[in-house]
C-alpha positions in Angstrom: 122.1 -28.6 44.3 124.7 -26.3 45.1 124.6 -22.9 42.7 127.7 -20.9 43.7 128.8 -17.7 41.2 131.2 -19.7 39.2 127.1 -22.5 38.2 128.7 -25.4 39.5 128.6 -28.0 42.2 131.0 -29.5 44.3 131.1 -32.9 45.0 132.9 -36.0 46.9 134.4 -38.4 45.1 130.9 -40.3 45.4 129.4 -37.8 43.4 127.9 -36.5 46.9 127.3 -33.4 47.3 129.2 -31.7 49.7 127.3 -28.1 50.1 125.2 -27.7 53.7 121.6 -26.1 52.4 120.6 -23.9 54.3 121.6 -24.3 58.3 121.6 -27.2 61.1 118.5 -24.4 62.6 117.0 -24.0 59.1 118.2 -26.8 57.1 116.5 -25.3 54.1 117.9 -23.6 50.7 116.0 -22.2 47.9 118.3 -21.4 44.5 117.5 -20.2 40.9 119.0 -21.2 38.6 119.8 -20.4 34.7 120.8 -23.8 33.2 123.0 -21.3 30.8 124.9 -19.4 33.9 126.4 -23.5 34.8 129.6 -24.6 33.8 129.0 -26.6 29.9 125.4 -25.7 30.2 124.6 -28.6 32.9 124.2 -30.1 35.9 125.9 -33.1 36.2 125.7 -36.4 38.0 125.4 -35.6 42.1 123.1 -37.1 45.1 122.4 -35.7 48.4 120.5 -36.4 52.3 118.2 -33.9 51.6 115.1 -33.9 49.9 114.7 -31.6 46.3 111.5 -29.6 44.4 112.5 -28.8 41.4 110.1 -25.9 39.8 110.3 -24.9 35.9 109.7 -21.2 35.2 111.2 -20.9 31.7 112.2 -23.1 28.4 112.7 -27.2 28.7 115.5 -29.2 30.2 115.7 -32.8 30.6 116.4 -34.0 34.3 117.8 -37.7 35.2 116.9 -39.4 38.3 118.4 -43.0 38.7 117.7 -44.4 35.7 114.3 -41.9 34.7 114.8 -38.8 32.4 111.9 -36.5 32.6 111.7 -33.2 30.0 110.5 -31.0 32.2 108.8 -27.4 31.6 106.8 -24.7 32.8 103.9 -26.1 35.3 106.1 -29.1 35.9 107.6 -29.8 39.7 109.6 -32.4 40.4 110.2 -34.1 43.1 113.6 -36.1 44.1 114.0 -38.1 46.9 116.7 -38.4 49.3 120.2 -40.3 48.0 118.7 -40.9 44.9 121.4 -39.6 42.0 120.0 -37.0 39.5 121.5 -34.6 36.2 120.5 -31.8 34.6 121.3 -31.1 30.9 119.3 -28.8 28.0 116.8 -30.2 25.8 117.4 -29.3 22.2 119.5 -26.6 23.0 116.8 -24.7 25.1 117.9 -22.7 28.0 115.9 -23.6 31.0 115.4 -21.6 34.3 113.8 -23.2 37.6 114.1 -22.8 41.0 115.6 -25.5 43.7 113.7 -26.4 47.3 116.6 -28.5 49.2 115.5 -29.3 52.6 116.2 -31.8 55.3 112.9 -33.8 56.3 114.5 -33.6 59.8 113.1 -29.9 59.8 109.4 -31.2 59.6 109.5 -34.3 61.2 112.5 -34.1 64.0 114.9 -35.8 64.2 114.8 -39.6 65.2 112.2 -42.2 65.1 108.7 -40.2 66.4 105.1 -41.1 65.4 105.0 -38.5 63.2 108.3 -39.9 61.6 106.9 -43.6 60.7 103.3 -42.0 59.9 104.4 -39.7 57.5 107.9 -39.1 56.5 108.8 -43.1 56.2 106.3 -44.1 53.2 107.8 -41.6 51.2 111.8 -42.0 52.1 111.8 -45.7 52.6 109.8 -46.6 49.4 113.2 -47.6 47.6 110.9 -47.1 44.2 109.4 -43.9 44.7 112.8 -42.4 43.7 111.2 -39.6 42.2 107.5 -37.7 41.2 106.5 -35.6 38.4 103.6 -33.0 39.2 101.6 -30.6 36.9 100.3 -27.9 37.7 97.3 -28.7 35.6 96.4 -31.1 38.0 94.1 -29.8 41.1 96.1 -31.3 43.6 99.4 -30.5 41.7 98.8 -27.0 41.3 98.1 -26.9 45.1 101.6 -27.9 45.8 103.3 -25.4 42.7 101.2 -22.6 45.0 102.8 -23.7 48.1 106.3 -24.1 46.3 105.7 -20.3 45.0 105.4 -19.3 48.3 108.0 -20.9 49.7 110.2 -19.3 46.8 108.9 -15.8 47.5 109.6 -15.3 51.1 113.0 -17.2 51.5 114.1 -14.3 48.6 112.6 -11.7 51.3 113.3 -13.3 54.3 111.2 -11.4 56.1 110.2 -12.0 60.2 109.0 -15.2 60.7 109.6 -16.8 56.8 111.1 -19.6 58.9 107.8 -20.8 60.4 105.9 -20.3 57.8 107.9 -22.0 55.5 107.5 -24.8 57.7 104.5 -24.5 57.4 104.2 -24.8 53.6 106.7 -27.7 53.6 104.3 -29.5 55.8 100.6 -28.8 53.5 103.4 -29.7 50.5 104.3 -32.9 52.0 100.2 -33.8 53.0 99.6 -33.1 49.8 102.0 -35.6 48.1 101.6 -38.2 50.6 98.1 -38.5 49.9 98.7 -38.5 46.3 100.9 -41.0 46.4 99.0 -43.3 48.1 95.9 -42.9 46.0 98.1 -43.6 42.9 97.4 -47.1 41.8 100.3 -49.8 42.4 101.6 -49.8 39.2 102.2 -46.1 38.8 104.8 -46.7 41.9 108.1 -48.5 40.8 108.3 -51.8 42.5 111.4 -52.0 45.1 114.4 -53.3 42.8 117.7 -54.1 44.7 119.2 -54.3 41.3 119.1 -50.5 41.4 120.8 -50.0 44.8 122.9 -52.5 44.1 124.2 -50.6 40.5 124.0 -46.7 42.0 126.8 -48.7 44.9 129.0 -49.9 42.7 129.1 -47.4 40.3 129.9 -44.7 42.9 132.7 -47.1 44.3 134.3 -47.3 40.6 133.8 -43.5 39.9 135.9 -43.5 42.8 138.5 -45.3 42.0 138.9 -43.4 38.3 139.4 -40.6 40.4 142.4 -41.9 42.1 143.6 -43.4 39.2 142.6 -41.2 35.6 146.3 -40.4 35.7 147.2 -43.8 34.6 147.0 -45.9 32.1 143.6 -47.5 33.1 141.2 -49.8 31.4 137.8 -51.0 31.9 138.9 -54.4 33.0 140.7 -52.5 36.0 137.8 -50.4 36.6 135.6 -53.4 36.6 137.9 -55.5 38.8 137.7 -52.5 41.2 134.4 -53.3 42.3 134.9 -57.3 41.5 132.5 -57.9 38.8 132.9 -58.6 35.2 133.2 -55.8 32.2 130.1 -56.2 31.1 128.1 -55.8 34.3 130.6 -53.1 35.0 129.2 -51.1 31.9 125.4 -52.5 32.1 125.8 -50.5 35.9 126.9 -47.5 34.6 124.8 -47.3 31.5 122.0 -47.7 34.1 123.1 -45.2 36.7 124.7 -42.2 34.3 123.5 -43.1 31.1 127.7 -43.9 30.3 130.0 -46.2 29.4 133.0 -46.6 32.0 135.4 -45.4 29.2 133.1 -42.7 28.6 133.5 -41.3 32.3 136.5 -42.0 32.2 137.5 -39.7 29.4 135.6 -36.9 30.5 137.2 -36.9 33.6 140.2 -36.7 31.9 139.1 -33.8 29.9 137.8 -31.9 32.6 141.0 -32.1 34.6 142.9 -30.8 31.8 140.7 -28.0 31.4 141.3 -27.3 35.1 145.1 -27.2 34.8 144.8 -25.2 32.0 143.1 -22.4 34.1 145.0 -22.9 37.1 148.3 -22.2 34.7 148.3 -21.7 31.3 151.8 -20.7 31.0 154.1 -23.0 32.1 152.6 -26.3 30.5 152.5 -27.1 27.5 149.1 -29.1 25.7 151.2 -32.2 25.5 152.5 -31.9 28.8 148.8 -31.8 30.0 147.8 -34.4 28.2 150.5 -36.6 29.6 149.5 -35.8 33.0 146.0 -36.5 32.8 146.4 -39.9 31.6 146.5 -39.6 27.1 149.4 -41.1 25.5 148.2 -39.1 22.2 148.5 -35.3 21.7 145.8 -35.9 18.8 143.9 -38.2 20.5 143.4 -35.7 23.5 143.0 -33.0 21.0 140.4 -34.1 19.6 138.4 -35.0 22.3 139.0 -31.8 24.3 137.1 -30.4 21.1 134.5 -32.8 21.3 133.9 -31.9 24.9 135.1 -28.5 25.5 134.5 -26.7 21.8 137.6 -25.6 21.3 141.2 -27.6 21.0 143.5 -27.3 24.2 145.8 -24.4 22.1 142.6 -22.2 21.6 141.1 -22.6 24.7 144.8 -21.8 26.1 144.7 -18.5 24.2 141.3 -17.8 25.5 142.2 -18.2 29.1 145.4 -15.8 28.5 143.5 -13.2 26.9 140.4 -13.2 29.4 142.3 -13.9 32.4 140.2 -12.1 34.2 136.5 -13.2 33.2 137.3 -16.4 32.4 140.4 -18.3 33.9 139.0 -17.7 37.0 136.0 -19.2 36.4 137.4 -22.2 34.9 139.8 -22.8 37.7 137.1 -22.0 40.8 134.4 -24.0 38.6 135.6 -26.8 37.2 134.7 -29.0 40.0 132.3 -29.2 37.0 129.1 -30.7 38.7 130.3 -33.6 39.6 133.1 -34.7 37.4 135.8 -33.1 39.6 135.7 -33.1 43.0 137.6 -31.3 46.2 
């Protein structure tokens, strides 16, 4: 997850992340991160190569992974697996703060196929169910991997000689540690492989996609489904699955989002039905109304806001509205 100053992160139009963590020598990043410094208070939809530990420190949030949602808080790490979509939004309007661990498994395990490779990193990455892993801290072993993660936290913020190594190091006793959990977990505590998952999270990146060539016009689901050649309803089962949304739904967010994002990069020289036009509503009231829904404020308030903290806010709204995933570069 990429945490820049403006709390959002940008994306493809995949919804894949494009931020390098860390670097191709250290292809590790550690973030923290106050779910109420992002843009709307949220993480949205995004996926990425590299593997993620998420650690709670403070208050509740509720993460989506595929089609999981966890309510995560303090003792809790979790773990995300490469390419596997996940979210981030508050849980009953609780702020949450928790630190990020985004590293490549290249950096343990080299890069192409090794013995250590198929022993060890493969029965973890290629286990299309173990999409994701919820540890407490309660736990013995658990609380043996929230140490290590600690650690790891603590000297990629001091970055003192030889951090590098030894965070190698830790990532290595952390990834013993889960392996051999995982594997003394019985069967049915491990998701059984379901194509039907691949299968959804595929086609309902290919028809976010195509909304993003196309919110402009005047769209419908039956085009969205025909995008990716299935029928509506499949079209809204895959996206209920993957996002937790309707098509539409998306859909109009997106719209929403991009008006706020020509609001900031000019509010002077459009006007709110103007915007609306361009992003695709045929109704001013329509638009209006869900730009409140979404945003909190109609189009004209949120106008006068930009105008009157140009400085504190329209920049932040025009630099950040690639809005975790909804708008992309």
């Amino acid at each position: 997850m990429e945490k820049n100053n403006q709390g959002t992160i940008q994306v493809r139009e995949d919804l894949y992340e494009m931020k390098q963590h860390g670097s191709l020598d250290y292809p590790v990043a550690v973030y923290r991160i106050d779910l109420n410094m992002m843009y709307l208070n949220l993480i949205h939809w995004h996926w990425h190569s590299e593997i993620e530990l998420i650690v709670i420190k403070e208050g509740a949030a509720e993460f989506s992974v595929g089609d999981n949602m966890y309510v995560l808080s303090p003792g809790d790490t979790l773990f995300i697996n490469r390419n596997v979509m996940h979210s981030v939004h508050p849980h009953n309007e609780q702020n949450c703060i928790f630190h990020s661990i985004v590293f490549s498994p290249n950096y343990i395990f080299g890069y192409g196929h090794s013995v250590f490779s198929s022993a060890y990193l493969l029965p973890v990455t290629n286990t299309p169910g173990l999409r994701s892993y919820v540890m407490n801290d309660k736990k013995e072993d658990d609380h043996s991997i929230s140490m290590l993660t600690s650690e790891i936290i603590k000297i990629n913020l001091q970055k003192s000689f030889g951090y590098e190594l030894l965070t190698k190091s830790y990532l290595i006793q952390i990834w013993l540690l889960l392996l051999n959990h995982i594997q003394d977990l019985p069967h049915d505590h491990i998701p059984a492989y379901d194509p039907q998952v691949v299968l959804d999270e595929s086609r309902t990146k290919a028809a976010i996609t195509y909304i993003m060539e196309h919110y402009e016009e005047p769209i419908t689901l039956q085009d969205i489904a025909d995008s990716i050649h299935i029928s509506k309803s499949e079209c809204c089962r895959c996206f209920k699955r993957c996002l937790q949304l309707t098509p539409f739904d998306y859909l109009l967010k997106y719209r929403i989002y991009s008006a706020v994002d020509l609001l900031a990069q000019d509010s002077s020289t459009l006007s709110i039905s103007d915007i609306a036009l361009k992003v695709g509503f045929n109704s001013s009231s329509y638009f209006n109304k869900l730009f409140k829904k979404y945003i909190g404020y109609t189009p004209s308030a949120y106008k006068k806001i930009l105008a009157q903290n140009t400085e504190h806010i329209a920049i932040e709204a025009k630099d950040s509205l690639y809005y975790s995933g909804l708008l992309s570069q």
